[in-house]
KELOPA-991095 format. One line per 8 residues: number of its first residue (from 1); for each residue x, y, z of C-alpha. Coordinates in Angstrom, 2 decimals, padded with zeros to 5 digits. Example, Ala and Ser with C-alpha at 12.3 -4.5 7.8 and 13.67 -1.06 7.14 Angstrom:
BEGIN
1> 012.30,-004.50,007.80 ~ 013.67,-001.06,007.14 $
//
This chain:
BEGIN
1> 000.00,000.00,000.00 ~ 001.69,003.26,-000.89 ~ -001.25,005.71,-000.85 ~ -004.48,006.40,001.84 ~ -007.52,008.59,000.90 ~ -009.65,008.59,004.34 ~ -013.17,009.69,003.15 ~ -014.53,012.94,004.85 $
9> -017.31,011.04,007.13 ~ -014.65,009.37,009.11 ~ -013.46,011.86,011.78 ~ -010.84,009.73,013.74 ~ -007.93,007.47,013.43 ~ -007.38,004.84,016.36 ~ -003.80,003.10,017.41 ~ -001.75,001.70,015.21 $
17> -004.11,001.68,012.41 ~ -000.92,002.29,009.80 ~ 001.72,001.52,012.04 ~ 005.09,000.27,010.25 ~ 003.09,000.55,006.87 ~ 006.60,001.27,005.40 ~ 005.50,001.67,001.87 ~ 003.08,004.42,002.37 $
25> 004.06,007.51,000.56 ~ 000.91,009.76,000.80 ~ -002.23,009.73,002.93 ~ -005.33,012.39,002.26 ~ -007.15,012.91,005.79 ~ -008.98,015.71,004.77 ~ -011.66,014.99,006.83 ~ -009.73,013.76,009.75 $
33> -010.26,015.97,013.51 ~ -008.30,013.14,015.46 ~ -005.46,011.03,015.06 ~ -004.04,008.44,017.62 ~ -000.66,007.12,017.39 ~ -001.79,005.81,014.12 ~ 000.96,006.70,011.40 ~ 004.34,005.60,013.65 $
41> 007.50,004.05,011.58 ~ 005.81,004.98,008.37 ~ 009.48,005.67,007.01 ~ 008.41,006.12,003.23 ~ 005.37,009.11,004.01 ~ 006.22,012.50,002.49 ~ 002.50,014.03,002.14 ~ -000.17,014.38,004.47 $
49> -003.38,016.44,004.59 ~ -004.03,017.61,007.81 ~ -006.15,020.41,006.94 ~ -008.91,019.52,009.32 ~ -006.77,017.71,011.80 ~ -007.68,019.68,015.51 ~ -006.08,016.78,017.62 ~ -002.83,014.95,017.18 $
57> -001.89,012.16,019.41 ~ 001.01,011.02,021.14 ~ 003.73,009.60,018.91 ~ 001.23,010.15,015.23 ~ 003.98,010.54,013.39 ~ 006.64,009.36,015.29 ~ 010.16,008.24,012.84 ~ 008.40,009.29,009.93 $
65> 011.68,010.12,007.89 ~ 010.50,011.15,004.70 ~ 008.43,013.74,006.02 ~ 009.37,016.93,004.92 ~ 006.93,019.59,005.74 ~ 003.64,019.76,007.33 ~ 001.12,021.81,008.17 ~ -000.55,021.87,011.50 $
73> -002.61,025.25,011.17 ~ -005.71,023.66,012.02 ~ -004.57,021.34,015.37 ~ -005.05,022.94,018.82 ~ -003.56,019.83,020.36 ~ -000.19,018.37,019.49 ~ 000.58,015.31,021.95 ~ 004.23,014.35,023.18 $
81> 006.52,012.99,020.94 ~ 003.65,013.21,017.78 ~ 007.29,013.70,015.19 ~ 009.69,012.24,016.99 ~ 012.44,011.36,014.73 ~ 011.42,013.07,011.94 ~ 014.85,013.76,010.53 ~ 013.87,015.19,007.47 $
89> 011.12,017.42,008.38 ~ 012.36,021.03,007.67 ~ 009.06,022.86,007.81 ~ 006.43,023.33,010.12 ~ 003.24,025.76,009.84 ~ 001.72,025.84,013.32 ~ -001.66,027.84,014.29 ~ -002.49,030.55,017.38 $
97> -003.33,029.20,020.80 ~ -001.91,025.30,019.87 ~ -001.20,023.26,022.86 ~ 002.81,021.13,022.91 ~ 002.78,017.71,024.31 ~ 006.77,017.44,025.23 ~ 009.68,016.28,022.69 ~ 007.07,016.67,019.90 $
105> 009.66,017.53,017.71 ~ 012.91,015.86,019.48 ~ 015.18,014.27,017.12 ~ 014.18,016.50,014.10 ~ 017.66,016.82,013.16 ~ 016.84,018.65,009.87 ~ 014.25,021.35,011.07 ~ 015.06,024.50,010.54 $
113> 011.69,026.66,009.74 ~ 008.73,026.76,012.15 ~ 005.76,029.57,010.94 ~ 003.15,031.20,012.12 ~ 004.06,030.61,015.71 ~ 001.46,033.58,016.98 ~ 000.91,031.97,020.89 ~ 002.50,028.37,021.73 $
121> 002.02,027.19,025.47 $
//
């Protein structure tokens, strides 16, 4: 499997639903508000639409290492350790009043842009 389209009824993504689906290159959740740790060791993913993502779980995305960029405009929740060793994620895009678990980006050796960083607590 090397691409997801989620349709826009479904509105959340339990544990491990993709986990260590190392093939997977691009997933479409525009429809998506919550997302366990559902995409972790998916080492081939380089696109996701998060557009309508408002809650990201604990280790998501955790040693996703294709991912380059994402945009998290939309979450108001990001829990610990959701892009963990990301190491080539160089761009984030991250709304007002959003809400850090801790190490959520710890070991994202290659990150060197974060935007729109209005109010982080």
């Amino acid at each position: 499997m090397t691409s997801v389209i989620i349709g826009t009824n479904v509105k959340a993504i339990d544990a491990w639903a993709f986990s260590n689906c190392q093939s997977l290159s691009s997933i479409n959740l525009s429809g998506i508000e919550t997302i366990s740790s559902s995409f972790d060791g998916c080492s081939s993913l380089t696109s996701i639409d998060l557009s309508s993502c408002i809650t990201i779980g604990s280790e998501a995305f955790n040693r996703c290492t294709s991912l380059t960029s994402i945009d998290l405009s939309s979450c108001t929740s990001i829990g610990k350790e959701a892009f963990k060793n990301c190491t080539s994620l160089t761009t984030i895009t991250l709304g007002s009043n959003i809400t850090l678990g801790s190490y959520v980006f710890a070991g994202c050796t290659s990150l060197t842009t974060i935007n729109n960083t209005h109010y982080i607590t």
